[in-house]
Residue, then its C-alpha position, 0 to 999 in steps of 0.5 A: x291492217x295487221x292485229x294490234x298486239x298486247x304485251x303481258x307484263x308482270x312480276x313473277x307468280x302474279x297469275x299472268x301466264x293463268x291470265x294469258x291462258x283464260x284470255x286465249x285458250x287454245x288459240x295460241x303457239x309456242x316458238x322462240x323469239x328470233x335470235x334467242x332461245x327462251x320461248x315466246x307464247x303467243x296468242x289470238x282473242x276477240x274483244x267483245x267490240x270484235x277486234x283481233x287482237x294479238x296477245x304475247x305473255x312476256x317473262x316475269x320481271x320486277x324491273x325494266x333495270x333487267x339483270x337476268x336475261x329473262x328479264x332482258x327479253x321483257x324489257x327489248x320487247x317492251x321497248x320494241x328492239x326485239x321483233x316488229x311482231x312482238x312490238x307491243x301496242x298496249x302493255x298490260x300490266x299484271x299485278x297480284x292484287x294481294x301483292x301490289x307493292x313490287x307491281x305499282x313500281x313496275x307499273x311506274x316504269x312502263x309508263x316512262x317507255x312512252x307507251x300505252x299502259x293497261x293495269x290489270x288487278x289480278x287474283x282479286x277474290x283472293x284479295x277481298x278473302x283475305x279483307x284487302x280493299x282497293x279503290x280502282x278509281x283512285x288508283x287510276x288517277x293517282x297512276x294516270x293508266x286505266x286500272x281493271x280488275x280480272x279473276x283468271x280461274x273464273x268464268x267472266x273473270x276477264x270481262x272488265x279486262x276485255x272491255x279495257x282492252x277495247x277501250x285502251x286500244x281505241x285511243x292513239x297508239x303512240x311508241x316509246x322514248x327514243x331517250x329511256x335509259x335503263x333506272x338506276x339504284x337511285x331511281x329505283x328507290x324514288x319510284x318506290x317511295x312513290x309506289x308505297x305512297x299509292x299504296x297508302x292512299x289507295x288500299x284502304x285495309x293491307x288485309x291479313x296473311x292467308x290463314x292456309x298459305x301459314x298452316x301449309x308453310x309450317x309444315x311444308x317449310x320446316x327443315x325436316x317436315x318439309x325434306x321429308x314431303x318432298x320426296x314423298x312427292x318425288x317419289x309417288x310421281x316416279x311410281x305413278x309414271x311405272x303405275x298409271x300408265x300401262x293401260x294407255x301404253x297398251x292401247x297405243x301398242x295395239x294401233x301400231x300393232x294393227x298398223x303393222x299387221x295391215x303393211x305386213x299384208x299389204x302387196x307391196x315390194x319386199x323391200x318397201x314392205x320392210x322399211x315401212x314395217x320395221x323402219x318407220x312402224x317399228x321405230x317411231x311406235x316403239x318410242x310412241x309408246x312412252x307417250x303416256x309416262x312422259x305426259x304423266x311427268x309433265x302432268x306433276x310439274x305442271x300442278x306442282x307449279x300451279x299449286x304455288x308448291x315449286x317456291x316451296x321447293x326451291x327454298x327448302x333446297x337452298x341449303x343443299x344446293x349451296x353448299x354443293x354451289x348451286x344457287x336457290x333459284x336453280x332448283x326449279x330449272x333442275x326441276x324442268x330439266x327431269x321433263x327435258x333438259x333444254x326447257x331447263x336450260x333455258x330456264x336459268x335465264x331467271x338467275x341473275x348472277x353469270x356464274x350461277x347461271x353458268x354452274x346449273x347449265x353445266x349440270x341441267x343434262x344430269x337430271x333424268x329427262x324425260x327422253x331417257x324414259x323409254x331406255x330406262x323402262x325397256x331395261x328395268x322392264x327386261x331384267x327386274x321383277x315385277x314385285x313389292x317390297x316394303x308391302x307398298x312399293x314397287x321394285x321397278x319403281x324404286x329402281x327408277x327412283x334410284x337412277x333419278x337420284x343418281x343423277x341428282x348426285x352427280x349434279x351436286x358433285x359437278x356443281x360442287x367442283x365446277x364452282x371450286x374449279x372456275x369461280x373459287x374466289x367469286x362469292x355467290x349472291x344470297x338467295x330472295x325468293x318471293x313466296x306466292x299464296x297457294x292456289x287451286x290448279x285451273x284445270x284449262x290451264x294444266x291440260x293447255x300445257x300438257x297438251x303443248x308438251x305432247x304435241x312437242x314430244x309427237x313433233x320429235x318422234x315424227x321429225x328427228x327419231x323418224x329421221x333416226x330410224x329410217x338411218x337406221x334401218x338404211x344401215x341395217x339392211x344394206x348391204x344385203x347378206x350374200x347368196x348362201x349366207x349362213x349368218x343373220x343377214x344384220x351381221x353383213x350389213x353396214x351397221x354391223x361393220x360399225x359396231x365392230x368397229x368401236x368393240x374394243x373401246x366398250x368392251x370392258x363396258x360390257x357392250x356388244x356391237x348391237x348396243x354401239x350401233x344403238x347409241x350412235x343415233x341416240x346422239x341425236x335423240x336418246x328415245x332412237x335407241x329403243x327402235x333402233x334395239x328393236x331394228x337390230x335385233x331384228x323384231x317387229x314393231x306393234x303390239x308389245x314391242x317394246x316387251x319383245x325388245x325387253x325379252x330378246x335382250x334378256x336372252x342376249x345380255x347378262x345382267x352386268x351389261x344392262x346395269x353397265x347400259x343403265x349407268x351410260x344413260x344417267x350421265x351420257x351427253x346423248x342429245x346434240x339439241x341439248x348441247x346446241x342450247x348450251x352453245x346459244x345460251x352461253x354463246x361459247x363452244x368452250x362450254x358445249x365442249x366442256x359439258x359434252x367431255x365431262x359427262x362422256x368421262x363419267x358416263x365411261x367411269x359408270x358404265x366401267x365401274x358397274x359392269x366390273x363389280x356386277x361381273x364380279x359379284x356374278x351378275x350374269 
């Protein structure tokens, strides 16, 4: 007999996906459910009476009325259309304790699927410390579902929820209605007299606001306090991924450096010893090597959202993002797509209205993502100094600050036209936006998800980069150079023929045909084009590769054509995942094309535009 499986369901910032975690710890996965992209955690846990159980921690949703397509997977799951795997025995409701307003008409909705209904009174310390009572038993009776409480930060904290699952799966497992129809406004609006019926009867003292939570907002929520936190908070994590991470960076260049000093001295054929070496060695190590930079990316937004501050964030940019035609709620997308755009993308299933959602898409692969990290060191490293400026800063920092920035422009200059082009007479809905208490981040929690992201970028570096860098090397070294040769063997081999092929249409760029034959495979992965320099030019992986590549190409390239390469990256398409998630998300090729073309346009514009005035300027 398979495992009985719990759904999590919850309103948005209710602490589930805290709960989710405290209840399964590394026992979970991460995939996507079938046919849609938006991600399904799953996760394993042993009652204390011994039962496996199957946990699945559902998107955050106000409603099963469902209008955004997060929402939309919460309620097929819910109502058991989705996956028979993710068919929900018991659904446990997670409701803030300090917020059970929206929750206790949520819980009224679930109990009309027909199923069974758990509720589970989260965040309950921060209820009693802001003087909240809540009778349980009443609330129990007057709901007719089982109510518990549960702390997910703390130890034991989920004991009494253990116990309840123990006892509600005991009981006949009976399956939804086969007449439920989506609420209407009407019905939404009686379920909710009734939920603020419960409240008066069950809630003894409404509490007081967090005397923190106010003093933080008058600060972080001014209109210009505020703006001015938050980009000192951008602007200490772009420093901090230059700063902390070159201890780590340097260990890892060690291991691959022994790794390459032990194949290079391995009896082994020429040919096998190459493609080990500088294949896969090589190749994979120096994209490895940025491993600590993005677990450090990943490290800040992970915090930023467990600390309650992203709300924050958004809310202070609705302004900026409105005026450009971007709504509120595409700032924390955005905000996702500097780690990796397709998260991002699919995060926009959160906004409910299609052209908004739409409008952040095509602009999501403009935030500088992680996998343009590696790219954007090697250069910065290779041509700018390692120096201060203001007495604090670091230039290279502030080049990657800029470079950033640049792509946030862009966005706002693509959305500001997409909507004026595509939705001109459309008017957007106003933004809502339910702000959460600050909370203190729960250490399991943080390293649970940067350890899912790490896993995430190794599984890429050794599937589609290894498989881009073998390619490369295969092109690189084939055909061999003829007996006599005078030239470096690359100049005879097929790689070689490619980058010739398409110099005159980068030329006025400023590429040569090493750079072209570097961005073909970056199409499938930006990273590739750091090993596949390294490939081309012919050095060798482990220790310091990276610095090697930077200081070949420093000899090799004028200044104009790194600026040029650097201005590409920002606004290349180069990653065929990403454009794969706008084809499923927007269920049109229509768009993939548009996104693809428009960014290709002006990654062309860029590139001409600076490599031209930098020449100019003598940038040699």
């Amino acid at each position: 007999m398979s495992a009985p499986v719990v759904a999590l369901v919850g309103n948005p910032n209710c602490g589930k996906t805290a709960l989710f975690n405290a209840l399964t710890g590394s026992r979970q996965k991460v995939a996507n459910y079938p046919g849609v992209t938006v991600e399904k955690k799953t996760g394993q846990l042993t009652t204390p009476a011994g039962r496996a159980v199957r946990v699945v921690d559902l998107p955050g949703t106000y409603s099963l009325r469902a209008r955004s397509p997060d929402e939309e997977i919460t309620r097929d799951v819910v109502l058991g259309r989705l996956a028979s795997d993710v068919s929900p025995d018991l659904i446990v409701c997670v409701a803030d304790a300090s917020n059970l307003r929206l929750a206790l008409r949520l819980v009224l909705e679930l109990k009309r699927v027909g199923r069974p209904v758990l509720l589970s009174l989260n965040m309950m310390d921060i209820a009693r410390k802001r003087g909240i009572e809540i009778d349980l038993e009443k609330l129990a009776s007057a709901l007719g579902v089982p109510v518990v409480s549960s702390i997910a930060v703390r130890r034991g904290g989920t004991d009494e929820l253990l116990a309840g699952l123990d006892r509600a799966l005991g009981r006949d497992v009976t399956g939804g209605p086969s007449d439920w129809h989506a609420p209407d406004a009407r019905e939404l609006r009686r379920a909710q007299r009734e939920a603020d019926r419960l409240l008066r009867l069950v809630v003894q003292n409404e509490g007081r606001l967090d005397p923190g939570t106010a003093r933080a907002d008058a600060i972080l929520l001014h209109p210009v306090a505020g703006i001015v936190v938050l980009l000192a908070i951008l602007f200490v994590v772009f420093q901090a991924v230059f700063a902390w991470a070159r201890p780590l960076m340097d260990l890892i260049s060690e291991v691959f450096t022994w790794f390459g000093a032990l194949v290079g001295a391995a009896p082994l054929p020429e040919i096998l010893r190459s493609f080990l070496k500088d294949g896969v060695i090589a190749g994979v190590g120096s994209v490895v090597v940025f491993l600590p930079q993005i677990v450090i990316l990943f490290f800040f937004i992970l915090l930023l959202e467990d600390l309650g501050y992203m709300a924050r964030a958004a809310f202070l940019m609705d302004k900026i993002m409105g005026g450009a035609g971007l709504h509120g709620r595409a700032f924390i997308p955005l905000l996702s797509s500097f780690a990796c755009a397709i998260p991002g993308i699919m995060a926009t299933r959160v906004i409910d209205d299609r052209r908004d959602r739409l409008t952040t898409i095509l602009v999501a692969p403009l935030m500088t993502c992680s996998a343009r990290i590696p790219v954007y060191t090697l250069i910065i490293s290779a041509f700018v100094p390692d120096r201060e400026v203001w007495g604090f800063a670091g230039l290279q920092g502030l080049v990657m600050f800029g470079l950033y920035a640049s792509g946030i422009l862009a966005a706002l200059g693509v959305s500001f036209v997409a909507k004026r082009l595509f939705w001109r007479s459309e008017a957007g809905e106003p933004f809502m936006l339910e702000l959460p208490d600050y909370k203190i981040p729960q250490l399991k929690s943080l390293a649970l998800g940067i350890w899912a992201r790490a896993l995430a970028f190794l599984k890429r570096a050794g599937t589609t980069i290894l498989s881009m860098m073998i390619l490369i090397w295969v092109l690189a070294s084939f055909p061999m150079a003829p007996q006599g040769a005078t030239e470096p063997a690359i100049d005879y081999s097929f790689a070689a023929m490619i980058g010739h092929a398409i110099e005159p249409l980068t030329r006025p760029l400023g590429f040569n045909w090493q750079i072209n034959v570097a961005l073909i495979p970056g199409m499938a992965a930006r990273e590739v084009a750091v090993g596949a320099l390294g490939t081309i030019y012919s050095i060798d992986g482990g220790e310091s590769a990276a610095e090697k590549i930077g200081q070949v190409l420093a000899g090799q390239w004028s200044l104009a054509t790194a600026l040029a390469l650097l201005a590409w990256y920002v606004f290349a398409p180069q990653c065929a995942s990403t454009l794969a998630v706008i084809r499923r998300e927007t269920g049109s090729w229509k768009w993939m094309a548009v996104t693809f073309f428009y960014m290709l346009a002006l990654a062309y514009a860029a590139a001409l535009l600076v490599f031209q005035v930098a020449a100019a300027f003598g940038a040699s």
